[in-house]
Each structure stands twice: as C-alpha cells, then as structure tokens.
KOLGU-4560 file (N, C-alpha, C; in nm, 3 decimals, padded with zeros to 5 digits):
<recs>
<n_xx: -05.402 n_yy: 05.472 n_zz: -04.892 ca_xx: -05.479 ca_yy: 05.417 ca_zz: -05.004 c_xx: -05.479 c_yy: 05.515 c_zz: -05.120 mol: A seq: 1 type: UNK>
<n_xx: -05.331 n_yy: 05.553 n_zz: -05.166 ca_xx: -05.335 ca_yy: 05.620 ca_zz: -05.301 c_xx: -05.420 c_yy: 05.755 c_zz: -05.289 mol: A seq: 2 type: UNK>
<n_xx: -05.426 n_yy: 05.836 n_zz: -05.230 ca_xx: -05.509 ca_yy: 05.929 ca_zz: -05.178 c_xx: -05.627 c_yy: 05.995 c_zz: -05.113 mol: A seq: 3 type: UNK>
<n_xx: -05.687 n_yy: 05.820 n_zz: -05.079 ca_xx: -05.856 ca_yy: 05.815 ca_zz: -05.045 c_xx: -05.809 c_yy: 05.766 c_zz: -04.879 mol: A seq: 4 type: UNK>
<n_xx: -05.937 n_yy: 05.765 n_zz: -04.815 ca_xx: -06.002 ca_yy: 05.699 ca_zz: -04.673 c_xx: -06.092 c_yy: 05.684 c_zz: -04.703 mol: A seq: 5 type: UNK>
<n_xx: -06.150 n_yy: 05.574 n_zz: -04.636 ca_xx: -06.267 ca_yy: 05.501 ca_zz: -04.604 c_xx: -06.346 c_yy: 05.560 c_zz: -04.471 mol: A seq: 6 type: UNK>
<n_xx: -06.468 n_yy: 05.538 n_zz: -04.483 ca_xx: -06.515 ca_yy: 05.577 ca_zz: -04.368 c_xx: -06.692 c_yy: 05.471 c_zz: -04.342 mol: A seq: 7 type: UNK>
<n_xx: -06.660 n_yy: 05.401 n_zz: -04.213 ca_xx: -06.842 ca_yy: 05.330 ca_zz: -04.252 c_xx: -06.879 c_yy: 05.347 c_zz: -04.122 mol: A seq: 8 type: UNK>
<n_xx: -06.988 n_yy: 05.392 n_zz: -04.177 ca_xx: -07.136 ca_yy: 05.420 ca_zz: -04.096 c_xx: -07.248 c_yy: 05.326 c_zz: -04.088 mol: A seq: 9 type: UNK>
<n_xx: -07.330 n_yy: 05.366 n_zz: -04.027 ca_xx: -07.433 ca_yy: 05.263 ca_zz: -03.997 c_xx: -07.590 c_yy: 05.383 c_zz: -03.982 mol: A seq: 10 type: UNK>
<n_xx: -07.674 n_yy: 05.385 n_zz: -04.016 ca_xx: -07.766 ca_yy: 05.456 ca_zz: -03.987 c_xx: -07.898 c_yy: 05.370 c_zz: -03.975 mol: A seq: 11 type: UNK>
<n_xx: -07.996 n_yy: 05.490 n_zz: -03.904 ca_xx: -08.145 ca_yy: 05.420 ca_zz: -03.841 c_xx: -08.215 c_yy: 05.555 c_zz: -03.890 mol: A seq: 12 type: UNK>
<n_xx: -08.384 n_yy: 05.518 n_zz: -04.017 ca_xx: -08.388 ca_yy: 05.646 ca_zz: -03.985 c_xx: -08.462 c_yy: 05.643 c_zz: -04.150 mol: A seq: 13 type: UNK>
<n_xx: -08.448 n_yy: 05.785 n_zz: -04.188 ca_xx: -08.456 ca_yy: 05.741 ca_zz: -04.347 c_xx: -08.383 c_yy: 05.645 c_zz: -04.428 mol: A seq: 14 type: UNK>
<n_xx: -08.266 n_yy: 05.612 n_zz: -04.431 ca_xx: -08.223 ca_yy: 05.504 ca_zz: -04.467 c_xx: -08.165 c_yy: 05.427 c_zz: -04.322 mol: A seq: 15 type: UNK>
<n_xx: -08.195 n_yy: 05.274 n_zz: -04.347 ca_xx: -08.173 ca_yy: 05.163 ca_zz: -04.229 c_xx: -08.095 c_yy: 05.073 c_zz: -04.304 mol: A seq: 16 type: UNK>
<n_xx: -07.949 n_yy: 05.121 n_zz: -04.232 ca_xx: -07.832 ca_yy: 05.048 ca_zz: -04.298 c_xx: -07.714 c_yy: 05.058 c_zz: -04.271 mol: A seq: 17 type: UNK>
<n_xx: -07.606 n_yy: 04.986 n_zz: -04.350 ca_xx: -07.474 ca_yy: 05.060 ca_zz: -04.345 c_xx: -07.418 c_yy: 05.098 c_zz: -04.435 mol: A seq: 18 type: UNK>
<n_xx: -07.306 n_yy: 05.189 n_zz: -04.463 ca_xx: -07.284 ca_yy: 05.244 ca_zz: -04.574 c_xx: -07.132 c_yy: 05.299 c_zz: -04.576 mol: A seq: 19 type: UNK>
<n_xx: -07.046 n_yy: 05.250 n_zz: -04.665 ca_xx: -06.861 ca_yy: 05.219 ca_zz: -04.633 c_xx: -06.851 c_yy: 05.358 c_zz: -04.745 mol: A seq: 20 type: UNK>
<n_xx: -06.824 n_yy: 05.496 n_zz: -04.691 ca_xx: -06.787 ca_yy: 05.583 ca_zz: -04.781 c_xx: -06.675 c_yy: 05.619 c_zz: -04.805 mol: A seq: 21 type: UNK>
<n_xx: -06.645 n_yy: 05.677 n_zz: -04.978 ca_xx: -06.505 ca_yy: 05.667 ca_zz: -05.026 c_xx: -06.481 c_yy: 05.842 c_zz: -05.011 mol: A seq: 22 type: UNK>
<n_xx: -06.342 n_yy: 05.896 n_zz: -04.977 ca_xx: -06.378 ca_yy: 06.034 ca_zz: -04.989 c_xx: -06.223 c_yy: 06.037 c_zz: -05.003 mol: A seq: 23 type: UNK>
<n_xx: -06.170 n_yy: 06.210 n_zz: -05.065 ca_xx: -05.986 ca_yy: 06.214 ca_zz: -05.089 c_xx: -05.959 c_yy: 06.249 c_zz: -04.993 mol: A seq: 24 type: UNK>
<n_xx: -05.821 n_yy: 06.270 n_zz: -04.966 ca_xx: -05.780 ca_yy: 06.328 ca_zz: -04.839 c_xx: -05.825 c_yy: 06.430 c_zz: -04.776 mol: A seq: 25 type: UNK>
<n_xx: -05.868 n_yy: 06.486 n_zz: -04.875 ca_xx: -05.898 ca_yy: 06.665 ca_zz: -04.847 c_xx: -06.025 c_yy: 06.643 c_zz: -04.798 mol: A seq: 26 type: UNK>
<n_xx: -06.104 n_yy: 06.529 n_zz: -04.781 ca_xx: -06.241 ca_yy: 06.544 ca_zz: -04.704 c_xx: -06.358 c_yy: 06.540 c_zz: -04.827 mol: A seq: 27 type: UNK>
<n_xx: -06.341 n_yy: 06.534 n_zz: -04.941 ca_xx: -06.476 ca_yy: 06.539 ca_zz: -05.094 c_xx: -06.522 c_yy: 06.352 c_zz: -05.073 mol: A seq: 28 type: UNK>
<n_xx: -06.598 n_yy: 06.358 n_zz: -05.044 ca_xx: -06.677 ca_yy: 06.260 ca_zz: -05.046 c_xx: -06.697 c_yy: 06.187 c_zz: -05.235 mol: A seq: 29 type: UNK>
<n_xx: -06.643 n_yy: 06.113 n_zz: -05.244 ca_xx: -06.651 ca_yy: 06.032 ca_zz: -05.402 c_xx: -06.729 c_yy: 05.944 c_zz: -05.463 mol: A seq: 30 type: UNK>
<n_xx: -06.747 n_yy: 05.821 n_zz: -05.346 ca_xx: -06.835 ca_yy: 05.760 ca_zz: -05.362 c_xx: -06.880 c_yy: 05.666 c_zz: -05.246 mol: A seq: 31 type: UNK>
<n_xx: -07.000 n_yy: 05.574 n_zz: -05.248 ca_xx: -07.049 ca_yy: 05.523 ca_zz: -05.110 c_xx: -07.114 c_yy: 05.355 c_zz: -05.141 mol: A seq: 32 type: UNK>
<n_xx: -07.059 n_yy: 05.315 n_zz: -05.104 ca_xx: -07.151 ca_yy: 05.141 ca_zz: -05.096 c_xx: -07.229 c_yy: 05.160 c_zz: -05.012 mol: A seq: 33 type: UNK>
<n_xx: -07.357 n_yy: 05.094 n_zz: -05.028 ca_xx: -07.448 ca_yy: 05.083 ca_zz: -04.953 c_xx: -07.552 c_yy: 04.954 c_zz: -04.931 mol: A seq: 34 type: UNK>
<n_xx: -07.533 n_yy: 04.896 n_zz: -04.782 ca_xx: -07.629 ca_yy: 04.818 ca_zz: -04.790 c_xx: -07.782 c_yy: 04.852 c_zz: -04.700 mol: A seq: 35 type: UNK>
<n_xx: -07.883 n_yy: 04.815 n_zz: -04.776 ca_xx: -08.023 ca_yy: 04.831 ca_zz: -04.723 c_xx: -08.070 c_yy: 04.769 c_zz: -04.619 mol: A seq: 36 type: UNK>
<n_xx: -08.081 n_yy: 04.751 n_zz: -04.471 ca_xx: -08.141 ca_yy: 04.626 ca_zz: -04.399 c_xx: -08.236 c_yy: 04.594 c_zz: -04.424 mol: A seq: 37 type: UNK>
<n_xx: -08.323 n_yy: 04.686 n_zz: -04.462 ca_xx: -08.486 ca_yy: 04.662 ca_zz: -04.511 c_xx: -08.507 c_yy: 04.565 c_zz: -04.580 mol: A seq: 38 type: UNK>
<n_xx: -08.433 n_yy: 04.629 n_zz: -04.736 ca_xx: -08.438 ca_yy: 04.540 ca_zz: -04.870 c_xx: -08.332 c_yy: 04.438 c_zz: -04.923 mol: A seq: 39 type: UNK>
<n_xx: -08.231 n_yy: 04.432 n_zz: -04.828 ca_xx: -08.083 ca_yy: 04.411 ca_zz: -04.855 c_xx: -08.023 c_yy: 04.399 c_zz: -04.955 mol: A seq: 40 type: UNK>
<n_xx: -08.095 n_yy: 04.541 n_zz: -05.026 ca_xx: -08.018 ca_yy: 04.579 ca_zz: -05.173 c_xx: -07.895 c_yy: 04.696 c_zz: -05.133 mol: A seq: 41 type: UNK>
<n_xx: -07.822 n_yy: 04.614 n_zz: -05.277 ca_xx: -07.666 ca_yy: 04.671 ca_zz: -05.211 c_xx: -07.656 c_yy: 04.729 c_zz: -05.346 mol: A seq: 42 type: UNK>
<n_xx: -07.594 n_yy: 04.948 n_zz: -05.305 ca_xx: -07.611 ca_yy: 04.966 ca_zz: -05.422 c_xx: -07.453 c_yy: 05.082 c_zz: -05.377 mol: A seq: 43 type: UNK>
<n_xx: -07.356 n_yy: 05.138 n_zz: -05.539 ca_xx: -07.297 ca_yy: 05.222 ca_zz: -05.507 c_xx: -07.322 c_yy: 05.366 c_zz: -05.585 mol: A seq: 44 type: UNK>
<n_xx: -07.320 n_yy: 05.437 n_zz: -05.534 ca_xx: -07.307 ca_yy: 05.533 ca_zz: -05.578 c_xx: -07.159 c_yy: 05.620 c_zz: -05.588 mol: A seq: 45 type: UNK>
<n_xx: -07.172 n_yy: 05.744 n_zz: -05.705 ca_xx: -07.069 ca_yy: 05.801 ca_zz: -05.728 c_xx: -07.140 c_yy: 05.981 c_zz: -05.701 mol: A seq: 46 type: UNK>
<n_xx: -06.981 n_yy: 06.040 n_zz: -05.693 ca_xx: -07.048 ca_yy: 06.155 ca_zz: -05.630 c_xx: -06.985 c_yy: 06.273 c_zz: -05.714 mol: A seq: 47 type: UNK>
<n_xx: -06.882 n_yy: 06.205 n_zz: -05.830 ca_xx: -06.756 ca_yy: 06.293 ca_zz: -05.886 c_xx: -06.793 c_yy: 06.239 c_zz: -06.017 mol: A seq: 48 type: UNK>
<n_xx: -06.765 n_yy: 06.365 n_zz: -06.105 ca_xx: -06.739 ca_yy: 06.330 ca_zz: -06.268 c_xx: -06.579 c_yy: 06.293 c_zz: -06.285 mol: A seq: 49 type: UNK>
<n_xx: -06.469 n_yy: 06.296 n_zz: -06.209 ca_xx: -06.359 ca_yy: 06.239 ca_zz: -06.201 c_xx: -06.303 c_yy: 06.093 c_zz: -06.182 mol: A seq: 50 type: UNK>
<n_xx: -06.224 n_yy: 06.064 n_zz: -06.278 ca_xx: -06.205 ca_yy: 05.885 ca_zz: -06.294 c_xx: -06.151 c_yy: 05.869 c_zz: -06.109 mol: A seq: 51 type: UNK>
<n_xx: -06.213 n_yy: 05.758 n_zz: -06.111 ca_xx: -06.215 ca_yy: 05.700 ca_zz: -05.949 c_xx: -06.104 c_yy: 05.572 c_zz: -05.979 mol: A seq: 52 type: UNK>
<n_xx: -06.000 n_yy: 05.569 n_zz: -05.962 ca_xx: -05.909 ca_yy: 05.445 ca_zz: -05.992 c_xx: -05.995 c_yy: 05.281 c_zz: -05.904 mol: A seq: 53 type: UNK>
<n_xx: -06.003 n_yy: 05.185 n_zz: -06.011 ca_xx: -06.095 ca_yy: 05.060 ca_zz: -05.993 c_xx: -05.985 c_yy: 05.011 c_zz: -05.898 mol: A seq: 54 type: UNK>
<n_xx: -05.859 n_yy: 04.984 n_zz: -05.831 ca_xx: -05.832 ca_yy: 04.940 ca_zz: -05.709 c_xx: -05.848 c_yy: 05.017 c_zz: -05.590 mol: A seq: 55 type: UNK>
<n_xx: -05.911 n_yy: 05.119 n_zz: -05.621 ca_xx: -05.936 ca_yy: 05.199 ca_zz: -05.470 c_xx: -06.113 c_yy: 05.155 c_zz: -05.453 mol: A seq: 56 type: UNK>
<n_xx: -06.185 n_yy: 05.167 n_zz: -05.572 ca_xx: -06.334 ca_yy: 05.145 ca_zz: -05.568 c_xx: -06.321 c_yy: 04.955 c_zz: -05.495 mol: A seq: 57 type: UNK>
<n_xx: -06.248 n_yy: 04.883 n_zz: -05.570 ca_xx: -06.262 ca_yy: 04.716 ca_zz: -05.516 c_xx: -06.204 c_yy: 04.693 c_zz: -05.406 mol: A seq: 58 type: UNK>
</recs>
C-alpha cells in the first residue's frame, strides 16, 4: 500500500471500540479511524504534519 500498513484493534477500557491504524513501513504511526461503541461516533485522527496521500487515507 504505497508505503503504509494497516493495523485494527479493538479495545475495552478508556476507550470502548475499534480503531483501523495507518502507520509507514518503518513503524510511525500516521493516522487512526476510530469507532466509539459507547457513542458510535466515528472520528479520524492525524498524527503527522506530512501530506498523507488521500488513496491510502480512503
């Protein structure tokens, strides 16, 4: 995927959810979708001041 992996988790806890994280090869974590079970607000965050190419984010 053009230099990224995916990685999704699921947590119980302070946040109760799952959460599909974007990171480069080298392991830097970039950015993270997240859904809430609680609130089932779905939100993303970014983790880099570096352009994130929009077919790796969609």
């Amino acid at each position: 995927m053009n230099g990224y992996k995916l990685l999704l988790m699921s947590g119980v806890g302070r946040r109760d959810g799952m959460a599909l994280e974007l990171a480069t090869e080298a392991g830097e974590q970039v950015a993270e979708g997240f859904k809430d079970d609680v609130t089932r607000e779905r939100t993303v965050t970014f983790f880099t001041d570096q352009p994130v190419p929009l077919l790796v984010v969609e």
